[in-house]
N, C-alpha and C positions, 0 to 999 in steps of 0.2 A: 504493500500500500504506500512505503514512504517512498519507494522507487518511481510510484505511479503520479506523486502528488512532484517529486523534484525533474521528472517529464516535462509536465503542464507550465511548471514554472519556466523551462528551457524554453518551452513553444510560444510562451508569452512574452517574449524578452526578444524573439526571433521574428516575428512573422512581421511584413509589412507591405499595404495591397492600397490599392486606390479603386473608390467607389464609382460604379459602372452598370452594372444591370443587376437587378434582385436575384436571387439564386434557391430556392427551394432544397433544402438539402434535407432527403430523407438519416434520420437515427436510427439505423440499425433496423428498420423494416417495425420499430416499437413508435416514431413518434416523425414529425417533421418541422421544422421554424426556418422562417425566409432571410438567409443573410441578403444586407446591402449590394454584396455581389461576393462571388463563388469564393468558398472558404479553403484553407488548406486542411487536408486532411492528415492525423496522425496518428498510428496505432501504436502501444507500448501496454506491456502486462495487465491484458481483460478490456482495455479502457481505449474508446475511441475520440479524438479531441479535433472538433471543427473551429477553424479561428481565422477571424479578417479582419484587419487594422487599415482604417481610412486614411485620406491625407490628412485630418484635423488628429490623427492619433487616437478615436475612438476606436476601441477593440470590443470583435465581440465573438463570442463562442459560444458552443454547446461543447457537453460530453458524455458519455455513453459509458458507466463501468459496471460491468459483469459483475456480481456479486460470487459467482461459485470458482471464480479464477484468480482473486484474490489470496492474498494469505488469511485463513478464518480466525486466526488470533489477531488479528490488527483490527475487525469491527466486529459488531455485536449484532448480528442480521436479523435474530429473534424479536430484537426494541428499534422499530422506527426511528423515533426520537432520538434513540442514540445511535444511531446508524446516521442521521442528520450532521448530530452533534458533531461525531467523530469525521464526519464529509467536510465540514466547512472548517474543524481545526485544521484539517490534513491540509487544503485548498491554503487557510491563509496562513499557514505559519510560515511557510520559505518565501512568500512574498510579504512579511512584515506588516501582515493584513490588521486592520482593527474592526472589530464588527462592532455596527450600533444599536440594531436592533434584529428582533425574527419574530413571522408574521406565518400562522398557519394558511394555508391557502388552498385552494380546490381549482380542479381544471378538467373539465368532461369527465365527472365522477369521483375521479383521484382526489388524494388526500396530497398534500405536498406542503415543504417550507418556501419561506421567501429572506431575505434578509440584505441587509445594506451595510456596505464594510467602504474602506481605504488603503491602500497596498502601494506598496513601491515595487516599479517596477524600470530598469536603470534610473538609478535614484531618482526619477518624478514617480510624486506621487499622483496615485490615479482612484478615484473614487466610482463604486462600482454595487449594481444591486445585480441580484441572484436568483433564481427561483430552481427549487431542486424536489422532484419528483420518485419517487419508491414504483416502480412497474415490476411484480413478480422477484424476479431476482437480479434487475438491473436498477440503476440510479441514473436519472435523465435530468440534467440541471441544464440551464445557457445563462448566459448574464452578458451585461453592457457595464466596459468600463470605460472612464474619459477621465483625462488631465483636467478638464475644471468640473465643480462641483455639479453635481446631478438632484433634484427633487425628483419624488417618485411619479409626480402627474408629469414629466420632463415625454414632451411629444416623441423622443427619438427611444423612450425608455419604453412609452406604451405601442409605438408602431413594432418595435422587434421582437416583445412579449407576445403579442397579439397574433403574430403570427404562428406560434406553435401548437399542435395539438396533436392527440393521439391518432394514430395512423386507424383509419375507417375500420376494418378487421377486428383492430383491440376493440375499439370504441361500441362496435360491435356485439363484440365478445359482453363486454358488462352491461350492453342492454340487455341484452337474452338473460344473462343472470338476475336484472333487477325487472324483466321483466315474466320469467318466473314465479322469482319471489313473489310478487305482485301479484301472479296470480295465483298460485298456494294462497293467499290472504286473503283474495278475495271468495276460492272456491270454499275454502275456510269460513269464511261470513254467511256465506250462505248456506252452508251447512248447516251451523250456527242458529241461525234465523229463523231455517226450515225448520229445524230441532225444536227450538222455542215453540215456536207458531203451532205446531202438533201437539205442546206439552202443555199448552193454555189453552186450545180449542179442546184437549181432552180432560181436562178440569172443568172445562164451563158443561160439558157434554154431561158429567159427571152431577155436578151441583142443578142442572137442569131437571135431569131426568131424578135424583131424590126432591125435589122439591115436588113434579108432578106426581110422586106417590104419597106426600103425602098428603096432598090436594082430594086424591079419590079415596083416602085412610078416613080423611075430615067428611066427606060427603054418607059414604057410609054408615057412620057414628050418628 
């Protein structure tokens, strides 16, 4: 893992592209977001890393790491949270990162973090938000960083987020699951309902027909 985190830091320190046409770059067949224009790609232990640095010096990337190719002593894969935790210490410690805050956050179902740091990188610093997603047994994060400060409503921040989402297939995949569930619950309900509705019409059936006897008990008398 610490091999994989002083990678990212090399690719970030390296890369340098000028802005040109949008580039759709599929993650690993799990997700996609549209760089500015076509990213370099780089593979090193489980982890795949896409990165394009403007002429203004904004960088931006995704990354793709395999959680079963990993060393399983370096994260905790059973605790989200700290499967998070341990993502973004790895991420900012070789680039001298400081994080200010982390924001739970949701994207086509998924559960995921968010978080807003500053890093050096050839000594400028570069201020940068995150967003890092849990799919099965990989981790799908991108972020935008830039030498001057960044707000999170920052147009360049919401156009390159905005473009990510899970690849149709997964997206998919967890409808059919929630809409299963869905349905279990509701054939459920009506089970339910039917149940009821049969156990109080056969109470009333019940208090009906002793009342009419002893209607014709009274007449007799």
């Amino acid at each position: 893992m610490k091999k994989t985190f002083i990678t990212l830091f090399i690719i970030l320190n390296s890369i340098i592209a000028y802005c040109q046409h949008p580039y759709i770059q599929d993650l690993r067949s799990l997700a996609q977001v549209t760089f500015p224009d076509t990213p370099e790609v780089k593979y090193s232990d489980g982890a795949s890393y896409y990165i394009y640095r403007n002429k203004d010096n904004d960088l931006y990337f995704a990354q793709v790491t395999d959680l079963n190719k990993i060393n399983p002593d370096s994260i905790d894969s059973r605790n989200p949270d700290n499967i998070y935790t341990q993502f973004i210490n790895g991420i900012l410690r070789p680039i001298k990162g400081e994080i200010f805050y982390t924001e739970k956050i949701k994207n086509g179902g998924f559960d995921g973090i968010e978080y807003d740091y500053k890093c050096e990188l050839k000594s400028i610093t570069y201020y940068g938000y995150q967003q890092v997603f849990r799919f099965n047994n990989s981790l799908i994060s991108y972020s935008l960083l830039s030498p001057d400060s960044l707000i999170r409503s920052d147009k360049k921040i919401n156009s390159f987020f905005s473009t990510f989402k899970f690849t149709p297939d997964k997206a998919a995949d967890l409808d059919k699951k929630s809409s299963f569930l869905a349905g279990l619950l509701m054939i459920s309900s009506v089970l339910f309902v039917g149940s009821l509705a049969i156990f109080v019409i056969g109470k009333s059936r019940k208090k009906k027909r002793y009342e009419w006897i002893d209607k014709n008990d009274q007449n007799k008398n």
